[in-house]
N, C-alpha and C positions, 0 to 999 in steps of 0.2 A: 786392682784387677777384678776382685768382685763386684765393686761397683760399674764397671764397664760389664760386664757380663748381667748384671741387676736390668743396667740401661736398655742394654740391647734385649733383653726377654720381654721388657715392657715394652720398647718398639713395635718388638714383633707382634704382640699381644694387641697394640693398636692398629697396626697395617692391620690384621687378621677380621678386629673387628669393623672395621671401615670396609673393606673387600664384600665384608658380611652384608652391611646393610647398602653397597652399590649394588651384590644380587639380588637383594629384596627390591630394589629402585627399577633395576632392568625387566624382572617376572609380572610387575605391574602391567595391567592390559592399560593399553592407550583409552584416551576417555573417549567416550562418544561423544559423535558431531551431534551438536542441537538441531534437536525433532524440529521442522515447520510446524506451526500450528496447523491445525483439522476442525475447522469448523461444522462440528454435524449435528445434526437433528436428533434433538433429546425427544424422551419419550413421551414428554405432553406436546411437542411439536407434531409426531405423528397422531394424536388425536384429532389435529385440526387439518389435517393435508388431505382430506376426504379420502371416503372410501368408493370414489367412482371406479370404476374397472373399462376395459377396452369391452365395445361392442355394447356398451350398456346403453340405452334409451331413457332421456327423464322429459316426461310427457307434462306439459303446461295444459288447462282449461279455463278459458274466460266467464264469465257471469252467461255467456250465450251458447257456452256446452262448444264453444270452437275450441280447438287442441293446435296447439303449438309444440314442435321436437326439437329433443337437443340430441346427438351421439357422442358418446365416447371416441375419438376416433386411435388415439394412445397415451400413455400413460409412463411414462419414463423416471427414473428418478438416479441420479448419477453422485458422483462425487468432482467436482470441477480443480481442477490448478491453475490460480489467482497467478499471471506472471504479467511482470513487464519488459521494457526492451531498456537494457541499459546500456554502457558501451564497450560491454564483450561482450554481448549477448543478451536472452531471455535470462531472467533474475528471476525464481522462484519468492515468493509473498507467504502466499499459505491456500490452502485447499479449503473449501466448501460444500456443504451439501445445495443441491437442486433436484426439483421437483417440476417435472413440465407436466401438464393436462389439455390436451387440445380438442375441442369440439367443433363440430358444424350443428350452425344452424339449419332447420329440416325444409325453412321457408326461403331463404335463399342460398342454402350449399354451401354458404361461406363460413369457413373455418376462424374460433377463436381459442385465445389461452389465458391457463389459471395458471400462474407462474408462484413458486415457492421457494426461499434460501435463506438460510441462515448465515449472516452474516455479520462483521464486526460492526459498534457501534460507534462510529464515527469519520472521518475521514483519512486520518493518518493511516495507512494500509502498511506504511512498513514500521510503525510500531505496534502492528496487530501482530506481526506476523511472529513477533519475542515470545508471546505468552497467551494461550488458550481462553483462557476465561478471566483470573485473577488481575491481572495486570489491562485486560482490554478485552471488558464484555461483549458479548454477542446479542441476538436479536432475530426472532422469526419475522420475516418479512414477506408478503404474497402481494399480488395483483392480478386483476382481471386487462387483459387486453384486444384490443382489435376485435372488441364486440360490434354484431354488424348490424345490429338494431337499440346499440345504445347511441343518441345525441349529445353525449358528453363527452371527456377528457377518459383516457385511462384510470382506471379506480384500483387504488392503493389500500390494502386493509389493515388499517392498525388495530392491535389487539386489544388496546387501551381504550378505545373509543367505545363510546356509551352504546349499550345493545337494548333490547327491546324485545319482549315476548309474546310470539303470534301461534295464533292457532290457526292452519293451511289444512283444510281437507281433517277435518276430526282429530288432527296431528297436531301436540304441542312441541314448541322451536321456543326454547329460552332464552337461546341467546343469538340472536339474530341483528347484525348491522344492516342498515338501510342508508343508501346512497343513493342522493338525489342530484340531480344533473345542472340542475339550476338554470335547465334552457327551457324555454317554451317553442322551442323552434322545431319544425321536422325537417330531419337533412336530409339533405337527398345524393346518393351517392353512384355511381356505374361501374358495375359489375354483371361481367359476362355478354354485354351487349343491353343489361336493364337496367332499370332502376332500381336503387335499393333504398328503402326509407327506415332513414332511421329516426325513429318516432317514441321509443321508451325513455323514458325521463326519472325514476324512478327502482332502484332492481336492490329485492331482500336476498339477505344472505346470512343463512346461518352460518355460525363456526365450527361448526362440527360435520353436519351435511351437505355443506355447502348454496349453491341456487334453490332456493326456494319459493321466489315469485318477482315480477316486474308488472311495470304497470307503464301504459302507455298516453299518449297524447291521444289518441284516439277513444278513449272513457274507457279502455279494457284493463280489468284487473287478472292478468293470467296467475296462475298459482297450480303449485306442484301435484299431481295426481300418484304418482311413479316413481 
């Protein structure tokens, strides 16, 4: 009889402590859903994403005291959602920083862009999207586009690539890339009812300041005053 009475207290003693740790199992918060990665811009990336501002003015001068203008016309910089169409829907990737800069030229009105984003490096996009940095680095990326007095291709600026230090207007620029177009040709393009020539072959650029001089088909060496 004691032995049954022994059993059963130790039963109990087990039920008791099982019950114990299913409430510790229950009170547990649910885990969180894994974060998308956020690809954003560290803080040597904003060193190099210029400090133009809206309504600003950056005045070019040739060897002939002629002046050439650029405007700020905005300045945006956003955080974007990387998604695609899968088949229930738009599938979440991962999120990026971007940087627009848009200018007009002063000689023909037409509007160009300094594009900025950091993003992963390489093409898998949905194994970027697991892990931030560790698992699937990133990459500050820019380009200049729909310049309407350049005669080349869209220009791409890798940060890696060789720079060269110029002195523009008593002003030293250390680190300065320079993209040459590789045409000797002047294009000629229609806009607004005219002609638009585009005739520079040639365009500096610092990384830090950004536009700092182009040179054209025509023997002009313009360079930054402003």
């Amino acid at each position: 009889m004691r032995k049954i009475k022994k059993y059963t207290a130790l039963l109990l003693l087990l039920v008791g402590i099982a019950f114990v740790f299913m409430s510790c199992e229950e009170k547990k918060p649910p885990p969180k859903p894994k974060e998308k990665a956020y690809y954003c811009f560290t803080s040597e990336d904003y060193k190099r994403l210029l400090p133009y501002t809206k309504g600003q003015v950056l005045k070019f001068i040739n060897q002939d005291n002629k002046e050439r203008t650029f405007t700020v016309q905005s300045v945006n910089i956003e955080k974007i959602q990387l998604t695609y169409s899968g088949f229930t829907g738009p599938i979440n990737l991962f999120s990026y920083d971007k940087k627009e800069i848009t200018l007009t030229d002063g000689e023909t009105t037409k509007g160009f862009y300094i594009f900025f984003s950091r993003l992963p490096s390489g093409d898998d996009y949905d194994l970027a999207k697991q892990n931030m940095y560790t698992e699937y680095p990133s990459k500050l990326g820019a380009s200049i586009r729909s310049i309407p007095f350049w005669n080349g291709e869209t220009i791409r600026i890798d940060y890696e690539q060789a720079k060269i230090e110029m002195i523009v207007n008593e002003k030293n620029y250390r680190d300065v890339f320079v993209f040459a177009s590789g045409s000797s040709i002047i294009k000629e393009e229609y806009y607004n009812g005219n002609i638009l020539y585009r005739d520079v072959n040639v365009l500096y650029y610092d990384e830090i300041e950004g536009i700092i001089g182009f040179d054209d088909l025509n023997g002009n060496e313009w360079r930054l005053i402003e």
